[in-house]
C-alpha positions in Angstrom: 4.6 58.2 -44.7 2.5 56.3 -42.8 3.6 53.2 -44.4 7.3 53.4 -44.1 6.4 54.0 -40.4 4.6 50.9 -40.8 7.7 49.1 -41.7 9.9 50.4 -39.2 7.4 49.3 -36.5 7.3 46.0 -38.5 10.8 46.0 -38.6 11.5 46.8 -35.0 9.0 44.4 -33.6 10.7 41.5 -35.6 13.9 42.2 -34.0 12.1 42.0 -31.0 11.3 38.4 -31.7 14.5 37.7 -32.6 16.2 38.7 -30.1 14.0 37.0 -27.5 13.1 33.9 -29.6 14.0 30.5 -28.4 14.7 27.5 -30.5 11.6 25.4 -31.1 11.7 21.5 -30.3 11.8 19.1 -33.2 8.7 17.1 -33.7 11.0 13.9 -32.3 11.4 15.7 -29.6 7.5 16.0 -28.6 7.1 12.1 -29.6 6.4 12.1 -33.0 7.5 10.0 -35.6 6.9 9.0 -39.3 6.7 5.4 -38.2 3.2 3.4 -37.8 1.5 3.2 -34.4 0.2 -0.9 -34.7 -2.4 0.0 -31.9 -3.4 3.6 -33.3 -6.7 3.6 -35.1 -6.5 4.7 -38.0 -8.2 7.8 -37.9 -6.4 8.7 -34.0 -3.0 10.5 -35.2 -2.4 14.2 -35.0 0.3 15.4 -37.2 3.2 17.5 -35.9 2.7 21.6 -36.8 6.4 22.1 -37.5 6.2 19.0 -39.8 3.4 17.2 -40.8 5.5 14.1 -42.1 5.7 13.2 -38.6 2.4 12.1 -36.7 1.8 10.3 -32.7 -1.1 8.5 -32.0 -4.3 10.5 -29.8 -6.5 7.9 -30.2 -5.6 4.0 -29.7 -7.9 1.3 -31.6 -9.8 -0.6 -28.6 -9.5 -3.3 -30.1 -6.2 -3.8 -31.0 -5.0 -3.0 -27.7 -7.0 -5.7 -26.1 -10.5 -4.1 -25.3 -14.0 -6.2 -26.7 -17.5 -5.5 -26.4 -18.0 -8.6 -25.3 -19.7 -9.3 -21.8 -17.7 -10.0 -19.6 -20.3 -9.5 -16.2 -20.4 -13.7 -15.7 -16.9 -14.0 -15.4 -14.6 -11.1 -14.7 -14.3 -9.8 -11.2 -13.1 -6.1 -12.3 -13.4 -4.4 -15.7 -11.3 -2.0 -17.3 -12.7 0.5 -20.0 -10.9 1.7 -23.5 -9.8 5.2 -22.7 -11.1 6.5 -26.9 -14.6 4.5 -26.3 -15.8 3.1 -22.9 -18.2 0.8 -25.2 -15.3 -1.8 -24.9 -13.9 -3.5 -22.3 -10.9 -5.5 -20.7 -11.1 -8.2 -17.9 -8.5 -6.6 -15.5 -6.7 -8.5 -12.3 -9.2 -9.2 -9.8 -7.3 -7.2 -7.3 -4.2 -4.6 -7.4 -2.1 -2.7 -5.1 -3.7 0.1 -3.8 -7.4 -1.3 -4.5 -9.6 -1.4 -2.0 -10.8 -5.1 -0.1 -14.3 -5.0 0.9 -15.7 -7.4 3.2 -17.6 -9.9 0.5 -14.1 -10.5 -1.1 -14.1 -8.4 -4.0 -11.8 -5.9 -4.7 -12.5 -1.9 -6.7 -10.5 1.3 -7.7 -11.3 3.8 -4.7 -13.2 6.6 -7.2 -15.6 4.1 -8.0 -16.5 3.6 -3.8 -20.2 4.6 -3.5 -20.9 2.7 -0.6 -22.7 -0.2 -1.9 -20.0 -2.5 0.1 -17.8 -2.3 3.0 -14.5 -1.7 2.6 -12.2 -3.5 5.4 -8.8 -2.8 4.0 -6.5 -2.1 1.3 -4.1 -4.1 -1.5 -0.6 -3.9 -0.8 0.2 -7.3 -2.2 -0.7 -9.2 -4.8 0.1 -13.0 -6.8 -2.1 -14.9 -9.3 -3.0 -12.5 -11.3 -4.8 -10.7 -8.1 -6.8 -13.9 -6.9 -4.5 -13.6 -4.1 -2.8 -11.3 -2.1 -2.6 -9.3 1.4 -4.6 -6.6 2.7 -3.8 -3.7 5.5 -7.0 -2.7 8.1 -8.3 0.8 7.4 -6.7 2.2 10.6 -4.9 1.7 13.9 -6.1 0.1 16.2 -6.7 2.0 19.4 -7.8 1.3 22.9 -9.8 3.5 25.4 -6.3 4.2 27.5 -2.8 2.8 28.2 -4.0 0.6 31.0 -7.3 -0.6 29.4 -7.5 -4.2 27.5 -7.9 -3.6 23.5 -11.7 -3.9 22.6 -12.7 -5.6 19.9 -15.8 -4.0 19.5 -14.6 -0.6 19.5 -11.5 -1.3 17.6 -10.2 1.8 16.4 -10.7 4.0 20.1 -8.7 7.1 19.2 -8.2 8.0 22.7 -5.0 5.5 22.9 -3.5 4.0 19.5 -0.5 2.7 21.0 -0.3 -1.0 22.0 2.4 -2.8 23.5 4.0 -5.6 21.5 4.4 -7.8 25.6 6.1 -11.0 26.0 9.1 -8.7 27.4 11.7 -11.0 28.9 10.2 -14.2 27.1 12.7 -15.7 24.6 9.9 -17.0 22.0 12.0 -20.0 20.5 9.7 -21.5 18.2 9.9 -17.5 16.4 12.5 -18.0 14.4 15.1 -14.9 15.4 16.4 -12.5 12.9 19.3 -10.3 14.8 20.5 -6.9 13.8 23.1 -8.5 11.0 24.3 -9.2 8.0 22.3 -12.3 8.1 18.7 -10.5 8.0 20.3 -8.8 4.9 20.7 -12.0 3.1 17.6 -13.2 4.5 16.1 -10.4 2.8 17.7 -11.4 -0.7 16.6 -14.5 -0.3 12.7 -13.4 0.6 13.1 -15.7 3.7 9.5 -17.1 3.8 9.6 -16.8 7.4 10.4 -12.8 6.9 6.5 -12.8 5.1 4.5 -15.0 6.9 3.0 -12.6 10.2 0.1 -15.3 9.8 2.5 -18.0 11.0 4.2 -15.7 13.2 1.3 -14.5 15.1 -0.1 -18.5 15.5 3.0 -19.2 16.9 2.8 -16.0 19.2 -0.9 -17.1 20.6 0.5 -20.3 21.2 2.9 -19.9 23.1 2.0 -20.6 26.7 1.8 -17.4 28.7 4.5 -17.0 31.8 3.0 -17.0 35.5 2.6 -13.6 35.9 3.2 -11.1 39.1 1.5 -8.1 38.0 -1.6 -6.9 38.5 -4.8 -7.0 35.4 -4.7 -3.8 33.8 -1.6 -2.4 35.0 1.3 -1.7 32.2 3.4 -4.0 33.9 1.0 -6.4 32.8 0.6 -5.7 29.3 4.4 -5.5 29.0 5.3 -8.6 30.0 2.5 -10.8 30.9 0.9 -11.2 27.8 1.5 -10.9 23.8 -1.2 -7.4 23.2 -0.1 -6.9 19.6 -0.6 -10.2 18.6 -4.0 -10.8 20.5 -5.8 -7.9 19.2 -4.9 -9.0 15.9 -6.4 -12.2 16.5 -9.1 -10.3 18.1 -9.7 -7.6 15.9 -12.5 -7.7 13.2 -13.5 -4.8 10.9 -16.7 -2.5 12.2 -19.7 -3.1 10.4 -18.7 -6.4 10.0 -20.0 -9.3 11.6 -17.9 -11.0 14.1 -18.3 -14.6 12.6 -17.5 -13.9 9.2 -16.3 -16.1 7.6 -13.9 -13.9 5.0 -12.8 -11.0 6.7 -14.2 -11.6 10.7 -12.3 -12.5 14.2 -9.6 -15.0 13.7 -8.9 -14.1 9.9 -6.1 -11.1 11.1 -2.8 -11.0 12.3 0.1 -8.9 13.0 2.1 -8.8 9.6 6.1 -9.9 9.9 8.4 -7.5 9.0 8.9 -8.6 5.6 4.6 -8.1 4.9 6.0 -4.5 6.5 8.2 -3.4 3.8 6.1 -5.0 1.0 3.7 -2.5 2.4 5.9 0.4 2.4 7.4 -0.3 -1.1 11.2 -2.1 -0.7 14.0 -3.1 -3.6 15.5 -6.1 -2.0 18.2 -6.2 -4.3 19.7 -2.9 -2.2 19.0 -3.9 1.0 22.6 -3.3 2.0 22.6 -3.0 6.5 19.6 -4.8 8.6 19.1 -1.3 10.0 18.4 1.4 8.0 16.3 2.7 4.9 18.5 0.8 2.0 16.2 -0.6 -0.5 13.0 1.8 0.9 11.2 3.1 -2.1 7.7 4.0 -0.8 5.8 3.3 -4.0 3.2 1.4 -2.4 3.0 3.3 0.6 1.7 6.3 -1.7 -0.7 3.7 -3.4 -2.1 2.4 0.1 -2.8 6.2 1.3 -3.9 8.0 -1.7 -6.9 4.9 -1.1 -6.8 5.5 2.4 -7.3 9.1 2.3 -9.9 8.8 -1.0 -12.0 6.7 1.7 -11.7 9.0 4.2 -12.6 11.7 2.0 -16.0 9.4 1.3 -16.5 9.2 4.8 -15.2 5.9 5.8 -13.6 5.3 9.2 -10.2 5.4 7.5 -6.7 7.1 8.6 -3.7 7.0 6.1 0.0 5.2 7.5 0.8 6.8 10.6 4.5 8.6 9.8 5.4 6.5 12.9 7.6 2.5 13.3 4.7 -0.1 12.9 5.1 -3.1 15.0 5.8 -6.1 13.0 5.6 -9.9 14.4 9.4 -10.5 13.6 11.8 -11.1 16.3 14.7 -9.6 17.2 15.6 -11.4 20.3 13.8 -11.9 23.6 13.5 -8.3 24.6 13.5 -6.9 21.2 10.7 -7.0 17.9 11.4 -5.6 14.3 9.2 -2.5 13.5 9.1 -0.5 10.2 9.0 3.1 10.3 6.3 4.6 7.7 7.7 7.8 7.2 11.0 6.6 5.1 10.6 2.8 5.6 13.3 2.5 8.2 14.0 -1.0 9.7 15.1 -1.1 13.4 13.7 -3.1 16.2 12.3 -1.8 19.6 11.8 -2.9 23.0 8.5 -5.0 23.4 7.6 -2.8 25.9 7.9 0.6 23.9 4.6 2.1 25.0 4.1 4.6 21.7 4.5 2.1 18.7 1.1 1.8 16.5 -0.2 -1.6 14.8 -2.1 -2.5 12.1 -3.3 -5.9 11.0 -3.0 -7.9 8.1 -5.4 -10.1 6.1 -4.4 -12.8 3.4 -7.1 -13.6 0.3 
């Protein structure tokens, strides 16, 4: 008796299943296949349990993809380790986005910070390989109130973050002009190098020779219109713990990035850039990069803030009231009045 209860139990419990049971994906389904991996060692496949014809590869050969045991300490700037056995070793790009800049040149991944060095900025552009590229300060730069001259020393007061772009009113011709138009969109096709170069921009900025002015030191009126404050506290600016002088990453080696630096930061497509204003071509991937490094810092310590979701002043003009900003929270492009009081800046570096 007991076993024919047995097999109704059995029976019942198998309907069960069957009634609840869901079809099982193929092994091509879970990336297997009966072909050779040419970079899989040959002892690094695991077969498929529904079929053991097919296989995928766990464990890559080092060598084949690339990785030698060879030292490499002389010569490469930034190694990279096999993921199956950290014995070997690839040379990787001396610097990437998202990597941190520290003030002796060099550049690192932010888990392996461990305060050795001092970072000054982050990657978000890079040519050569890495041997050159762009780097974003750690944070926004800040002053001790609205009416108070940005301090060099003390660059990143959090008691007033907000700086006024200034030169209000002052037409700026040797800036070359990029209006709210169709031709900014083409300019953006075409990478304009004018559009990138905030370096060139902010020179040209400094150089200008500053209008006879009727307002009072210290007074917004001043900042406003009097004198160019975004662009001389990027000149001014120079990382703490840093010394003034130096000759890498000191006073004079910043400057207010142009719009195009802007949306290389946030993450653009310039292929669908389709309006001059507006988020078209926005993509944000190295925006994410710049703060995941940003906030790892932070997390170690470091005087660091991630993108404000704010419009970054940019050195890119507009016309002679107006400068190009990007906003970081969906990269939106649209251009304020230089004497918008609540628009943040950060400063750009060139290696």
């Amino acid at each position: 008796m007991k076993y024919v209860l047995f097999l109704v139990m059995f029976l019942f419990s198998s309907q069960a299943v069957a009634l609840n049971c869901e079809r099982q994906p193929s092994c091509e389904e879970l990336n297997y296949s009966k072909d050779d991996d040419p970079q899989c060692a040959d002892d690094g496949y695991i077969l498929c349990p529904f079929d053991f014809s097919y296989k995928k590869c766990a464990q890559p050969d080092c060598q084949k993809i690339g990785y030698t045991k060879s030292e490499k300490s002389g010569w490469c700037g930034k190694l990279a380790f096999c993921p199956s056995d950290k014995t070997y070793t690839a040379c990787k790009a001396l610097c990437e986005v998202g990597d941190i800049y520290y003030s002796d040149g060099t550049c690192g991944y932010a888990d392996d910070y461990d305060g050795t060095k001092i970072p000054v900025g982050v990657v978000y552009w890079v040519t050569d390989n890495g041997r050159h590229g762009k780097v974003i300060n750690l944070k926004d730069l800040g002053r001790e109130a609205n009416n108070k001259p940005f301090d060099p020393a003390n660059p990143y007061d959090t008691r007033h973050r907000y700086l006024y772009w200034g030169y209000y009113y002052k037409d700026l011709s040797t800036l070359k002009s990029y209006s709210a138009t169709i031709s900014t969109v083409n300019a953006f096709k075409a990478y304009d190098p004018d559009l990138y170069d905030g370096k060139g921009d902010t020179d040209k900025i400094l150089a200008v020779q500053e209008p006879t002015c009727y307002y009072e030191q210290d007074t917004a009126e001043y900042y406003q219109i009097c004198i160019p404050q975004a662009a001389l506290a990027a000149r001014d600016f120079y990382p703490p713990e840093v010394d003034k002088n130096d000759s890498k990453v000191g006073q004079g080696k910043w400057y207010l990035p142009a719009l195009g630096e802007l949306t290389e930061l946030y993450g653009y497509d310039n292929a669908n850039i389709t309006k001059s204003v507006g988020t078209s071509g926005a993509e944000g991937n190295n925006k994410t990069l710049v703060n995941n490094t940003l906030g790892a810092l932070k997390g170690k310590k470091v005087e660091a803030e991630k993108l404000t979701e704010s419009s970054y002043w940019s050195s890119s003009r507009e016309s002679q009231y107006n400068a190009w900003v990007l906003g970081m929270t969906k990269g939106y492009r649209e251009s304020h009045h230089r004497n918008q009081p609540y628009t943040p800046v950060r400063v750009s570096l060139e290696f």
